[in-house]
C-alpha positions in Angstrom: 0.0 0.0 0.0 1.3 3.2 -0.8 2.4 6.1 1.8 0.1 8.3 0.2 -2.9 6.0 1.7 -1.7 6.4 5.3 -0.8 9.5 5.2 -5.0 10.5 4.4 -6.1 8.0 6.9 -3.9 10.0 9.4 -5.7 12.8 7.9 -9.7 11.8 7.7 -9.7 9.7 11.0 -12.0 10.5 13.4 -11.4 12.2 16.6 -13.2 9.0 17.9 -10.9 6.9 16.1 -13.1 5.4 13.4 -13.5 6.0 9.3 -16.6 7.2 7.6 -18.1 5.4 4.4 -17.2 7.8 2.1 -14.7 11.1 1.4 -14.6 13.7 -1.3 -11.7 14.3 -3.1 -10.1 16.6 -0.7 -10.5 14.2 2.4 -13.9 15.8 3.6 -16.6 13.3 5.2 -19.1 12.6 1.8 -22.4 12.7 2.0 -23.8 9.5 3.7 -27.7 7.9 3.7 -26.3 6.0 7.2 -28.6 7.4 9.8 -27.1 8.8 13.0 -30.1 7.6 15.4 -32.2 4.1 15.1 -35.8 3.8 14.5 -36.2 4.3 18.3 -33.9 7.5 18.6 -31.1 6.6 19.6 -27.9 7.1 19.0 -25.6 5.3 16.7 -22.4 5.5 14.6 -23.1 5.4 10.8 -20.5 3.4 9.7 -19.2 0.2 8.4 -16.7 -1.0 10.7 -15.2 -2.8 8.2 -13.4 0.2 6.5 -11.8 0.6 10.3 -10.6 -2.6 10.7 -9.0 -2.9 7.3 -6.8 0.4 7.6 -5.1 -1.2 10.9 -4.8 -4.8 8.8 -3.0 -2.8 6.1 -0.8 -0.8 7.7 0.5 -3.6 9.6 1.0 -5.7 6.3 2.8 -3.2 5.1 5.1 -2.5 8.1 5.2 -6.6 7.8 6.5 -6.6 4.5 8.9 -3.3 4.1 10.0 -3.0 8.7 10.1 0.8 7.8 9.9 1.3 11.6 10.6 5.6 11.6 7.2 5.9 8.7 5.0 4.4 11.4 6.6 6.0 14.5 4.4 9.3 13.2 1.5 7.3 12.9 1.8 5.1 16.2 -0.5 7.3 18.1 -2.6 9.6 16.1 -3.7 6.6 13.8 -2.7 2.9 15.2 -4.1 3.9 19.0 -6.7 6.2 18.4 -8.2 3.3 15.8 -7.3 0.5 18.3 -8.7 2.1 20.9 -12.1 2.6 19.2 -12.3 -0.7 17.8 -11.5 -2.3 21.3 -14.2 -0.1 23.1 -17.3 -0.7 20.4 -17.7 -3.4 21.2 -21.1 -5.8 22.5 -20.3 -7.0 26.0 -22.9 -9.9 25.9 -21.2 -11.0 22.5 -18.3 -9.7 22.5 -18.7 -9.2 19.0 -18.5 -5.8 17.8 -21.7 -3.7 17.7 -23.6 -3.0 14.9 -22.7 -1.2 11.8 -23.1 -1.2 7.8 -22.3 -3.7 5.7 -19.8 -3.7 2.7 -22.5 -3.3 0.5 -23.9 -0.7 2.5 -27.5 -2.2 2.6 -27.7 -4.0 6.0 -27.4 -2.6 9.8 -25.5 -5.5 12.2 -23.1 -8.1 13.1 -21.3 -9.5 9.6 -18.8 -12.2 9.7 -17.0 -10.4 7.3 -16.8 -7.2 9.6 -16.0 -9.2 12.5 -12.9 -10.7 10.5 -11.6 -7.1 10.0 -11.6 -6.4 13.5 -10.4 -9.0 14.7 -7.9 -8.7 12.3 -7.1 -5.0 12.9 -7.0 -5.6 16.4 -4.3 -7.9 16.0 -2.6 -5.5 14.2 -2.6 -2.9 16.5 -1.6 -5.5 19.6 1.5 -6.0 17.4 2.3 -2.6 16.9 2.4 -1.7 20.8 4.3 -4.9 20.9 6.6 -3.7 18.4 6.8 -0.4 20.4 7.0 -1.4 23.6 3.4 -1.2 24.7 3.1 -4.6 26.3 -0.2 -3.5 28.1 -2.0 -2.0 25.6 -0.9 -4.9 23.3 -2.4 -7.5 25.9 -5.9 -5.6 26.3 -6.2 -5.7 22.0 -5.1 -9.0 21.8 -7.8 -9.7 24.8 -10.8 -8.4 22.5 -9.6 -10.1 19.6 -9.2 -13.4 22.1 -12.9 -12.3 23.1 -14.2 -11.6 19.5 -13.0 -15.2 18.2 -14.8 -16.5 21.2 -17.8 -14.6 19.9 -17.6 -15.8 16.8 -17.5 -19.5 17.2 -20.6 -19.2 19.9 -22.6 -16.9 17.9 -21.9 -16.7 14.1 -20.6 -20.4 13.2 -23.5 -22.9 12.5 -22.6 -26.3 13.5 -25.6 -27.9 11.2 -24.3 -26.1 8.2 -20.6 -26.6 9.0 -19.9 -22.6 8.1 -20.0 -19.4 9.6 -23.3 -17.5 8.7 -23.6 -14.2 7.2 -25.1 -11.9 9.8 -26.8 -11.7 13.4 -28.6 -9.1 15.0 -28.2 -8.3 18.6 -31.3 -7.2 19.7 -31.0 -5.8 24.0 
């Protein structure tokens, strides 16, 4: 992946830490149909975690592959954290899947298998950056909620009478 890529997602982040669906151009938030409150009113993040999880997969696969260890230094803690962070806190403590968002397609509100890979995924990637940098704390509470996620995975989304992991569940409170 290019330098160019992580240098905009150090730029477009969130203060919170995720990615929207969509950017102009110029790195501006796009316009968006994802509602910011349910059907009942209340509050929720119109995203699709997947586009999160991905960045942190990526940037790790390229530090993987090329151990250019002063690029990421800049990015440690206004990208790698602040994204960790977020993805480690949203998520369901009965499932401990991650909560609701967007699909890839950007038709369908919940949990998706494929969104729960790119978490997991991105939280491993962020445990092995503060491993990598000396974090060992912070690397053991991501590697925790990835631990916790595959748990949630095998209980919840894998169907033992099909032999495969479904598409989608919804968590309902």
């Amino acid at each position: 992946m290019p330098r160019r890529f992580f240098e905009l997602c150090a730029r477009i982040v969130t203060k919170d830490g995720y990615f929207r669906h969509k950017y102009t151009p110029a790195g501006d938030p796009g316009s968006s149909w994802h509602p910011w409150v349910d059907a009942t009113g209340k509050p929720q993040y119109p995203i699709q975690e997947d586009e999160t999880g991905l960045v942190l997969f990526a940037l790790w696969q390229h530090y993987d592959r090329h151990r250019d260890f002063e690029f990421f230094k800049a990015y440690y803690r206004p990208l790698i954290i602040l994204v960790g962070d977020f993805l480690a806190s949203y998520i369901d403590p009965l499932t401990g899947l991650p909560q609701p968002s967007y699909d890839l397609w950007e038709e369908r509100r919940g949990v998706m298998s494929f969104t729960v890979a790119t978490v997991w995924a991105g939280l491993r990637a962020a445990a092995n950056f503060a491993a990598l940098y000396g974090e060992m704390t912070l690397a053991d509470r991501y590697r925790s909620v990835a631990d916790g996620i595959r748990q949630g995975t095998l209980r919840f989304l894998f169907d033992p009478e099909l032999n495969r992991f479904i598409r989608r569940i919804y968590v309902r409170a």
